[in-house]
N, C-alpha and C positions, 0 to 999 in steps of 0.2 A: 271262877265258877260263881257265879249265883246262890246267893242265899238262900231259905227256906220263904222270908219273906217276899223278896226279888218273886222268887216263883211263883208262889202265891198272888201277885200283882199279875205278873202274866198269863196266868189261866185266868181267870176274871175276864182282861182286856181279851184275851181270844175267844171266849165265851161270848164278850160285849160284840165284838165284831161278826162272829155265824150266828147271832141273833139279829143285828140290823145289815145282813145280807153280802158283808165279805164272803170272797171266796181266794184261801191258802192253796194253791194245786201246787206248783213247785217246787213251795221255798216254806221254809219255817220262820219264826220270830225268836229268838234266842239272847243271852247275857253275851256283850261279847268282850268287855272288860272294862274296868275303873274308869278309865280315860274315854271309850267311847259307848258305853251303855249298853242297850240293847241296839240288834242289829238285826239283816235279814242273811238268813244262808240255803244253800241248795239241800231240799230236803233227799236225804236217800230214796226213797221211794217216788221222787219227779219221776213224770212222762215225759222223755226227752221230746217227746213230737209236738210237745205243748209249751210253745214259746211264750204262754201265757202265765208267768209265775205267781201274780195277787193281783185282785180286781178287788176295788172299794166301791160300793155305790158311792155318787156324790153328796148323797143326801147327807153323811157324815162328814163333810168336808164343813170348815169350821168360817164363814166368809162374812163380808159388811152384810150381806143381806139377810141373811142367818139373824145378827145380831139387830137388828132393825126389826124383826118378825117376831123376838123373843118379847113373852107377853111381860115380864118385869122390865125388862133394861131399853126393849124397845123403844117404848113412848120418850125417856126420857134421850135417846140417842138420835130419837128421830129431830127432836127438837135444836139440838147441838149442829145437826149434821144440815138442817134445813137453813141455819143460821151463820153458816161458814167457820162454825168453832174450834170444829174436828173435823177427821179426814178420814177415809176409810181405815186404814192401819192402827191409827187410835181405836175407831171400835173395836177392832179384834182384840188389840192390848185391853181393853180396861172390859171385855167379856170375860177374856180367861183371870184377868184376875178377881172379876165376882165370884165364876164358874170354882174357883181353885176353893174358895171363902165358904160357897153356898154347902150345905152339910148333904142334903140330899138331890144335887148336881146329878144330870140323868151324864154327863161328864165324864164322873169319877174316875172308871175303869180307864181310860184314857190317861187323862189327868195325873195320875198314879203311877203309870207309867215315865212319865218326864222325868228328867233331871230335878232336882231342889237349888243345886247352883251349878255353875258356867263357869267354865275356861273363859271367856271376854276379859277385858282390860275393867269392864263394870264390873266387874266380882274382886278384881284386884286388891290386897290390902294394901295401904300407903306404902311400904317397903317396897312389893312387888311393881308399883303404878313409878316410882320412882325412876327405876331401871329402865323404864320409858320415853324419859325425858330426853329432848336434841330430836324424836323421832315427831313425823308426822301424825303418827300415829297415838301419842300421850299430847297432844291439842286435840283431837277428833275427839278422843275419848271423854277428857274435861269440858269440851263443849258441851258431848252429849248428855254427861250425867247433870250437870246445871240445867239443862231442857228438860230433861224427865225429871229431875228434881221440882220443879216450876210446877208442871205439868200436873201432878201426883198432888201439889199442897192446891193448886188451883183451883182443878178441876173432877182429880180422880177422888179426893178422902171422902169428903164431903156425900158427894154422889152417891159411893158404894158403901159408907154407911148406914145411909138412907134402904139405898136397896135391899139390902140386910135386914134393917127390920121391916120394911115391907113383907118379905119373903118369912117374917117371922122369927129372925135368929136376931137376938139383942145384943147377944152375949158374943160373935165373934168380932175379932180386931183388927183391923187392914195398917197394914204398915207398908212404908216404901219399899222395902224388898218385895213384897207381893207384888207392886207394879213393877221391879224392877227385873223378876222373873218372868212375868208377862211379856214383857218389852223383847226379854232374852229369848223364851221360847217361838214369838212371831217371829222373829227375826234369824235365827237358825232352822226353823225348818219351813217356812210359809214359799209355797212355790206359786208359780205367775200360772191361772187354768185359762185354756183357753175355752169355755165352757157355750153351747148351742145356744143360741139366742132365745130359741124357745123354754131353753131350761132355766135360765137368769127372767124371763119376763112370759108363763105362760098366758096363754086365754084363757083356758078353765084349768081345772083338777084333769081331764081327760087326757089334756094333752102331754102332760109326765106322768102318766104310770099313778096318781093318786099326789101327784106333784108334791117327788122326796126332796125338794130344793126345798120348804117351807114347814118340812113337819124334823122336830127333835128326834133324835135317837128311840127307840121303841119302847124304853121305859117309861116316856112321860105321856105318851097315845094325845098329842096334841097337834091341829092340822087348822094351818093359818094361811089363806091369800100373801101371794106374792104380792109386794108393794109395783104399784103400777108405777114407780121411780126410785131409783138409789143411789148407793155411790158407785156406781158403775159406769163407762162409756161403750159404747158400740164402736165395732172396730168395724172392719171392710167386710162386706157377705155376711158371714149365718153365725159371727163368733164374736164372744161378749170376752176381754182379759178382765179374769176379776184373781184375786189376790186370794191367799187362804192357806189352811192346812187341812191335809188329808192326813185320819189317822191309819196308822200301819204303811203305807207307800212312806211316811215322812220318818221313818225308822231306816231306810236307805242311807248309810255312811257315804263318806267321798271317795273317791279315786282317780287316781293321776290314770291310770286303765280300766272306765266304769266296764261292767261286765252286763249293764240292764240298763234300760232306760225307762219312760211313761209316755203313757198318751191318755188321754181322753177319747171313748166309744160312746158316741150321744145314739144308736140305733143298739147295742150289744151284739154288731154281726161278727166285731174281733173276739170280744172277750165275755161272749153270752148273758152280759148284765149291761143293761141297759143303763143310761147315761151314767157313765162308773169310769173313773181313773184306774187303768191299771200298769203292772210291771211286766216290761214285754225282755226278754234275755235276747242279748246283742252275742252270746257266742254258742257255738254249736256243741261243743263237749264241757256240761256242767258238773263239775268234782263235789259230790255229798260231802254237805258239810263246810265247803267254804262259802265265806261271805259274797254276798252279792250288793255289790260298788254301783253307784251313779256316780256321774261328774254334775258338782255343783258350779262348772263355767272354769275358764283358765282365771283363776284369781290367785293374787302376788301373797305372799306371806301376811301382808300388814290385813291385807282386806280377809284373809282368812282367819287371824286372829281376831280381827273385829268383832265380825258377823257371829263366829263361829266356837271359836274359843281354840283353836288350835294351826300350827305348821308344818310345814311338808320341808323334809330336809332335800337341799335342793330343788329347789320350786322352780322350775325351767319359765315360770308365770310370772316370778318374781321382775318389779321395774324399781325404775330412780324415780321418782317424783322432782321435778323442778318447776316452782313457781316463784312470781314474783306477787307479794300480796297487794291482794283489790283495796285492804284497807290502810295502804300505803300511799294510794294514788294522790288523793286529796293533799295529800301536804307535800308533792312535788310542783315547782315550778311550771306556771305553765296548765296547770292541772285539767282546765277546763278544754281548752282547745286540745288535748291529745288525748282528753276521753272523748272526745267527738273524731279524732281518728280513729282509735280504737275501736269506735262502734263501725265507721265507716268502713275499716277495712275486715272487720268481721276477726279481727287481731283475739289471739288466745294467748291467757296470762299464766298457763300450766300446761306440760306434759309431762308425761308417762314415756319413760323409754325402759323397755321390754330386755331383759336378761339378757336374751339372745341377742339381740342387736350389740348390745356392750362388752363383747366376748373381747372385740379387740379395741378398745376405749374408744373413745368421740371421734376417730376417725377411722373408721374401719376399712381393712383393708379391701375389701370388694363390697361393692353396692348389695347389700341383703333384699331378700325378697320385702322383705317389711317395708326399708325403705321404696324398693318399686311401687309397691301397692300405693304408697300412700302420694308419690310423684304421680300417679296416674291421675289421682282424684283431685289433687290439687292443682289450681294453677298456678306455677310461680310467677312474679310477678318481675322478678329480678332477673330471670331470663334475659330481657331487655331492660333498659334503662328509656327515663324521656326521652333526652337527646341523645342517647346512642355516646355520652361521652363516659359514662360511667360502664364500663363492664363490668360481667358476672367472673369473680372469681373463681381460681381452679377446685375451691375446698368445698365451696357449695354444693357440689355433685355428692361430696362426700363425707358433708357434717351430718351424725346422724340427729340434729333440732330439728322437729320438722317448723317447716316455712313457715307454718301460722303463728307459732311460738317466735320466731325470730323475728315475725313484726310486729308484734306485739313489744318485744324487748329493744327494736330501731326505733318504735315510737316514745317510748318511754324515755331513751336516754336520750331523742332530740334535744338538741341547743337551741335559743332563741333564734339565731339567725337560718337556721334550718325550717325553725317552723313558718320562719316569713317564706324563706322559698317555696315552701309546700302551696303555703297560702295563695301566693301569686300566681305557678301554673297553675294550680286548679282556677281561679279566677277567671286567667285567660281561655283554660278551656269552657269554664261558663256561659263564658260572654260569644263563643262562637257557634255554641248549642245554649243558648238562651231560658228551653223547654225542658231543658235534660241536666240533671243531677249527674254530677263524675259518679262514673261505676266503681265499685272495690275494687278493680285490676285497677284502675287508673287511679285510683289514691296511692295502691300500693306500688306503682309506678314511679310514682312524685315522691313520697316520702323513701325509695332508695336512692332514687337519684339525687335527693337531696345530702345527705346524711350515709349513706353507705350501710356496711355492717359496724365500724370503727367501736363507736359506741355502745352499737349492740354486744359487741363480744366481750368487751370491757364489763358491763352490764351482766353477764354471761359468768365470768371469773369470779366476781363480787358474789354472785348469789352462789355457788358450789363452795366457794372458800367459805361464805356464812354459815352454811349446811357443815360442811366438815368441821365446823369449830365448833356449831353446838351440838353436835354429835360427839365431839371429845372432848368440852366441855363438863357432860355428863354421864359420862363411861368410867369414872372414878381417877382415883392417884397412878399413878405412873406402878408405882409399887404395887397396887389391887391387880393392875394388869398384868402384871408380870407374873403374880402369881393364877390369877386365870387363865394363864398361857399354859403354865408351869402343869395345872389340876387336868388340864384341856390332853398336855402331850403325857401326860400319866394316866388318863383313860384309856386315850387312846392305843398306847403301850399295851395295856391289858386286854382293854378287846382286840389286838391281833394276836395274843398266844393262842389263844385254841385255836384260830385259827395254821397258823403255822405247823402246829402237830398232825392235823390232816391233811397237808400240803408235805409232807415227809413221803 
C-alpha cells in the first residue's frame, strides 16, 4: 500500500495531467508495490465499449526537441548538438537531470513521481556487481558506467551548474547520481513515437492546434517556434521516429501477456484528443482493479536487467550469447587479410541463440521454425562447394549456429595455407571477370571450400569452454555452492507445503 506521501505525489501528478489535457477513461494510476512502483489498473467504473483506456497529448511528451526549444538549456544544447558533441538521448538525459535540480521545474508533479533508484546493475553495490562477474552482462555494465562517468565530469557538471545559476539557484548541487538517475529513467521508460511530420516540423501555430510540440506544461504559459532542424530524421511518408517519454502511458509495467498496447492519433478521430499517444486494451473482459500490462519486446533476462532493473522467471526470451571479440582480431595471425574477408563475406562475429531453440542442445532434434526462418533469408554458401569436391555435411542441416556466425568463425580460424587457396580462386575468378568484384556467395564459396568447418568448430568448443569457465570461475567455492543448492531445495520445500494441503 502507498503511503500518505506516495499519495500525495499522485494527486498532484493526476491533477498535473487533467490540467495539461490527459484524459483517464478506463484505468486508474495507482502504488502497485516496492519492486515495481506505480502502475496502471482497470478502473471499476471503465466503459467496456471504450477500448480507449488513457490519451496523453503529446505536448507532454519529454523529446530532443522539447529540450532544444527550452529557453535555458536550449541554446546551450543547440550548440553541442550542432557540433556533433551529443546525440539526441544525451539531451533528454542531461534535461531531466537539470529538470529533477531546477526548484520550480513546471516538471515536478511528474518528476516526483519516478523512482530515486533502479534495480539496473548501475545501482548495484560492489558486493551485488560482483555476483555479476563471467556474465556478459558485468562487461556491459562496467563499460557503461566508465562512459557516463566520462560524460558527467566532461560535459554534464559543468554545464548544469551553470544552468543553475542562470535559472537563479546557486545553492543546489549536481552530483553523478543525478546524471545517473537520468540515464536510468530515459532508458527504462523512453519509447520509439512515431509522431506526424507536421507535428515534429509545423509551418505555423495553426497547423497543431497552437503547436503543443513547442509549448511547456501549462504552468510555465511559454510558446516557442518549432526549430526548423533537430535531431530527428524523416522516415518513409508522413512519420517522423523521434525518441521520448510520455508521462502516464510510461507508468505501463511489462508482461509476458500485455493486456494494452499504444498508438499515436495525429487527427484525434480514435481517441478524441488530438495529436496524443494513447492506451488502446487488447482484451475484451477487463477485471476492475487489475493491472494493465504492455510488452516492452521479447527481451532475455540479461537485457531486461539492464535496461530495466528486473527478471522474469523463465523467460521463454531468454538466449546464449556467443561471440568471438572484435578486439581479439588484431593480434591473430594473418589479421589483415581475414578482416578483409570478414568484410567481404559480410561474416558475424556474435549470435544470439533463443531458449527455445536450445531446448534440445546444439543439435536439435527437428529443424525449428527459427532455424527455417532464418534458412530462408539466408544464403548458404556451403550448400555447394567451388569444385563440388568438398561437400556439405549431414549436421549443417542441423547445427543450430546460424551460417553467418560460422563464417565468420572458418575465417578466423583459417591457416596460412588456406588463406593462399582463398586468394588464388578468387584471383582466377578475377581475372575472367576482369570488371567484377567476387560477390559474398562466392567468397563464401572459396573460403569453405578451402578450409571446411574443421576449424571452425574447434574454434566453436574454445569459445563455450571459455564461457563456461568464467562463469565458474566466478560463481564462488565449490562449498558456497553447495550450500546455495542446499538454501535453493529448502525454499523450495517450503513453498510447496501449502500448497499440498489444498491438493488433499
Amino acid at each position: 500500500m502507498a503511503n500518505s506521501e506516495e499519495k500525495a505525489k499522485l494527486e498532484r501528478f493526476l491533477d498535473w495531467l487533467q490540467v495539461n489535457g490527459a484524459e483517464l477513461r478506463g484505468c486508474s494510476i495507482n502504488y502497485s508495490d516496492s519492486r515495481k512502483g506505480f502502475g496502471i489498473f482497470a478502473s471499476s467504473s471503465a466503459d467496456t465499449c471504450d477500448d480507449v483506456l488513457l490519451a496523453v497529448p503529446l505536448d507532454l511528451a519529454i523529446t530532443p526537441m522539447r529540450v532544444l526549444q527550452d529557453p535555458l538549456l536550449g541554446p546551450e544544447c543547440q550548440k553541442m548538438f550542432e557540433q556533433g558533441q551529443v546525440d539526441d538521448r544525451f539531451l533528454m538525459i542531461l534535461f531531466l537531470t537539470l529538470e529533477r535540480l531546477r526548484k520550480n521545474s513546471s516538471w515536478k508533479p511528474y518528476l516526483d513521481m519516478l523512482p530515486t533508484r533502479f534495480g539496473n546493475p548501475l545501482w548495484f553495490s560492489d558486493d551485488e556487481f560482483l555476483e555479476l562477474k563471467g556474465t556478459n552482462l558485468y562487461h556491459a555494465t562496467e563499460l557503461q558506467k566508465k562512459k557516463l562517468q566520462s560524460l558527467y565530469h566532461e560535459k554534464v557538471e559543468v554545464l548544469v551548474k551553470k544552468l543553475l545559476v542562470l535559472d537563479g539557484d546557486s545553492e543546489s548541487e549536481v552530483s553523478f547520481e543525478h546524471f545517473l538517475w537520468a540515464n536510468s529513467v530515459f532508458w527504462s521508460r523512453a519509447l520509439n513515437i512515431p509522431l506526424p511530420h507536421s507535428f515534429v516540423f509545423p509551418q505555423n501555430q495553426e497547423d497543431v492546434g497552437g503547436c503543443p510540440s513547442t509549448s511547456h506544461p501549462t504552468e510555465t504559459n511559454i510558446d516557442i517556434q518549432a526549430p526548423v532542424s533537430g535531431p530527428t530524421s524523416v522516415g518513409p511518408g508522413d512519420t517522423v521516429w523521434v525518441e521520448g517519454l510520455v508521462p502516464g502511458i510510461d507508468f505501463c509495467n511489462h508482461d509476458l501477456k500485455p493486456v494494452a498496447t499504444w498508438e499515436v492519433d495525429g487527427t484525434g478521430s480514435v481517441s478524441g484528443v488530438p495529436f496524443s499517444m494513447y492506451l488502446l486494451s487488447v482484451t475484451q473482459n477487463r477485471i476492475p482493479g487489475k493491472e494493465i500490462s504492455i510488452s516492452y519486446g521479447n527481451k532475455g533476462n540479461e537485457e531486461l536487467l539492464y535496461l530495466y532493473g528486473f527478471v522474469i522467471e523463465n523467460n521463454p526470451d531468454d538466449y546464449l550469447m556467443v561471440h568471438y571479440p572484435v578486439e581479439a582480431i588484431p593480434s591473430i595471425p594473418f589479421s589483415d587479410s581475414k578482416g578483409q574477408l570478414l568484410e567481404a563475406q559480410k561474416a558475424q562475429l556474435r549470435c544470439l541463440l533463443p531458449k527455445s531453440l536450445l531446448d534440445h542442445g546444439f543439435f536439435p532434434q527437428s529443424t525449428s521454425k527459427v532455424r527455417e526462418s532464418e534458412e530462408k533469408e539466408t544464403v548458404r554458401s556451403c550448400n555447394f562447394s567451388w569444385s563440388g569436391q568438398r561437400k556439405m555435411p549431414s549436421y549443417m542441416k542441423k547445427l543450430v549456429f546460424p551460417e553467418d556466425f560460422m563464417t565468420g568463425l572458418r575465417t578466423i580460424a583459417m591457416q596460412e595455407d588456406e588463406i593462399y587457396k582463398v586468394s588464388a580462386m578468387l584471383e582466377e575468378l578475377v581475372e575472367s571477370r576482369p570488371d567484377e568484384q567476387p560477390r559474398e556467395t562466392e567468397v563464401r564459396m572459396a573460403v569453405w571450400e578451402a578450409c571446411g568447418d574443421s576449424g571452425a568448430l574447434q574454434l566453436l568448443v574454445d569459445l563455450l569452454n571459455a564461457k563456461m569457465m568464467k562463469l565458474e570461475e566466478n560463481s564462488g567455492s565449490e562449498e558456497g555452492d553447495a550450500w546455495l543448492l542446499e538454501e535453493a531445495c529448502v525454499l523450495e520445500n517450503h513453498d510447496e507445503q501449502p500448497r499440498l494441503k489444498y491438493e488433499i
